[in-house]
N, C-alpha and C positions, 0 to 999 in steps of 0.2 A: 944772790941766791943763798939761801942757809945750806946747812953743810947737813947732810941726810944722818952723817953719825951724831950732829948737833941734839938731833931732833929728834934718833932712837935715845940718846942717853937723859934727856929730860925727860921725855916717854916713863922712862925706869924709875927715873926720883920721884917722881907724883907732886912737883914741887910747883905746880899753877903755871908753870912759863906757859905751855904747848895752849892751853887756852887764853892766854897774852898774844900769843902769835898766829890765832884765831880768831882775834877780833874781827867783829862783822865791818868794821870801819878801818881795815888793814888795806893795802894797796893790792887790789885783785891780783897781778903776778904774784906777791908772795905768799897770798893765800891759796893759791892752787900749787905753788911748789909745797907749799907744807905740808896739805893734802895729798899730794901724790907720795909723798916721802915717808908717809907716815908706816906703811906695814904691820905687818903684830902688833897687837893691842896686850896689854892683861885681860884676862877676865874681871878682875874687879875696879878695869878703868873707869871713870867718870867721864859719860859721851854726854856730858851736856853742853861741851864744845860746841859738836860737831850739829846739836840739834838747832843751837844759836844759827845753823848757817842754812838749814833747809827752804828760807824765805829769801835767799841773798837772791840779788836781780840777775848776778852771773848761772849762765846755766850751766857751766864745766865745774863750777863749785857748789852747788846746788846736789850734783851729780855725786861729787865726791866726798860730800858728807854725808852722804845717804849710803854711799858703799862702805865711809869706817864705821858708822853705827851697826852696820849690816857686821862686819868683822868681829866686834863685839860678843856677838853669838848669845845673846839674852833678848827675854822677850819682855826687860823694863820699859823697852822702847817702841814695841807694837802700839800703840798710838799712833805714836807719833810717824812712823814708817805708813803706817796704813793709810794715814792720813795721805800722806803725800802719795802714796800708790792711785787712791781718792781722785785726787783735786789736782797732783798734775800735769802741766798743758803739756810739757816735754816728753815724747814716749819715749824715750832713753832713759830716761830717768827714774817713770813710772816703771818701764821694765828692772832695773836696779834696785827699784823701792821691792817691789815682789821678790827679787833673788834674795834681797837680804831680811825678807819675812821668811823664806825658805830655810834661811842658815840659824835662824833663831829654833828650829824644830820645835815649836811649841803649839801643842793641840787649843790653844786658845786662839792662833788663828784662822784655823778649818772653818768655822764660818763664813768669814770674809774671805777668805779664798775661795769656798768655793760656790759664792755670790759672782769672783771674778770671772769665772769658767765662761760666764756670758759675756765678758766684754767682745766688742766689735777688732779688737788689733789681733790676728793670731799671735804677733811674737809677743803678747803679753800672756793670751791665754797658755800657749808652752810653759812659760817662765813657772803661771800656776800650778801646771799638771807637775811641775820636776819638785813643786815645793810639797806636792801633796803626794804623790809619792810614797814619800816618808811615811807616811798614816793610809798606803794602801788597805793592812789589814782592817780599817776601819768600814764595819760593813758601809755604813753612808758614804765615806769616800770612796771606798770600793766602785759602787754601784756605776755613784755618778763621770765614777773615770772610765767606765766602762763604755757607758753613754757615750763618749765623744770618741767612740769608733764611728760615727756616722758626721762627725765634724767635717766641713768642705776643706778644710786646709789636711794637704796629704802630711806635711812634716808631723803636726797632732797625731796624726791615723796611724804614724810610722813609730812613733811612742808608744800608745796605746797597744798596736799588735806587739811590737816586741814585749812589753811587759806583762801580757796577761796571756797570748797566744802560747804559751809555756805549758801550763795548767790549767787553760780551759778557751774556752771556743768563745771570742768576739762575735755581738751579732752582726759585726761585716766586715769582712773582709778586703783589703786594700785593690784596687781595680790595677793590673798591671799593663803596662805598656807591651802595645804589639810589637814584633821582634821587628826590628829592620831589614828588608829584600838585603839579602846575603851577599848581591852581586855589586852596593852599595858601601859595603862596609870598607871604611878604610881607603878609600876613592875620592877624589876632587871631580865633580862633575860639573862640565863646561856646556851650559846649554838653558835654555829658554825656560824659564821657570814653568810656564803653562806647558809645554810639550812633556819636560822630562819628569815632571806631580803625576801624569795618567802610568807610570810605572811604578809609582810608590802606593802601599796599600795605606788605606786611612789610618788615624792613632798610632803610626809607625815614627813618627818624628818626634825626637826629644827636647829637640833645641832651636829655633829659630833667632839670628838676627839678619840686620839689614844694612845694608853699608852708606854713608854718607856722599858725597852732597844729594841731600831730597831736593823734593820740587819746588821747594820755595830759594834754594841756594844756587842752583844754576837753571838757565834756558833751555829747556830738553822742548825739542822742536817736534816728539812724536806723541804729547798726550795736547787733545786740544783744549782743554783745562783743568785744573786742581781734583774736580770731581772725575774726569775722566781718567786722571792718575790715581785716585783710592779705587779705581773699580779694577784695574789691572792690582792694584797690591790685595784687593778683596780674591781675587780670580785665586789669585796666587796663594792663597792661604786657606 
């Protein structure tokens, strides 16, 4: 493992090592210790390193080249970030490509962000509203960040109203959870899921899980088969 102060002090010289020991053809553990070690950049570092590694077959290095261009804090590299925000396959990654089109602040990527606005993953489309943000006062991103008050993912919703719910009125408003039966609160209740549900009011529950072994892990001798057991877990829910 290289030594992290190794790696800040060639950082400082500018003297080619730190892209020597970024070779795309380095032994993958030492290219991910490099990468994680890296920290503070200059402003006027040379990330073409880091760009060498955005095609590497490892996906934790892939990841981590794309978060020091991101650190960078310049938009020389909105291409090449976009790109990979693009094309992809890893949503880890594609969400990171985004954070670090965020830290770049530059109005040359309000386009393509906010093309992103539509992708299908919420935790990518968050990543875009936090990049765009920055260019609220922009009437067009204004607008369309306003739009995604009516977005089905409540965390978006929960964005949206804090940031605009200040100085002006969302056309909707987040739907809040019914309060929980009072006499529930704070209580372990030992009882028959179907009997003790007709004392709880609808949309009052926050949280549901289930406790293991299901019905394929042990012999439960009281459903008389698999379909007969989702129709008690449907009852129940």
């Amino acid at each position: 493992m290289i030594p992290k102060q190794y790696i800040h002090q060639i950082i400082k010289e500018k003297n080619g090592l730190l892209s020597k020991l970024l070779d795309p053809k380095e032994n993958n553990i030492n290219l991910h210790g490099v990468l994680k070690s890296i920290g503070r950049l200059p402003n006027d570092f040379d990330g073409q390193c880091f760009v060498s590694l955005i095609e590497h077959p490892n996906d934790k290095i892939r990841l981590l080249a794309v978060k020091n261009i991101g650190i960078l804090n310049t938009d020389r590299y909105l291409g090449v970030v976009t790109h990979v925000a693009q094309n992809e396959k890893n949503t880890m990654i594609r969400r990171e490509a985004i954070s670090s089109i965020g830290r770049m602040r530059s109005e040359k990527a309000i386009p393509f962000l906010l093309k992103k606005l539509e992708d299908s993953d919420p935790k990518i489309v968050l990543q875009v509203v936090r990049a765009l943000l920055v260019f609220k006062n922009h009437k067009n991103v204004r607008e369309q960040l306003k739009n995604l008050a009516h977005h089905p993912n409540e965390m978006i919703q929960s964005v949206i109203e804090r940031e605009f719910s200040k100085s002006e009125t969302v056309t909707q408003r987040i739907k809040k959870h019914s309060e929980s039966p009072h006499f529930m609160k704070n209580v372990v209740v030992h009882g028959d899921v179907r009997k003790t549900m007709n004392h709880v009011p609808d949309e009052s529950i926050h949280l549901t899980f289930t406790s293991p072994p299901y019905y394929n892990a042990r012999d439960y001798s009281i459903y008389q088969s698999y379909k007969d057991y989702l129709k008690f877990f449907k009852r129940g829910f």
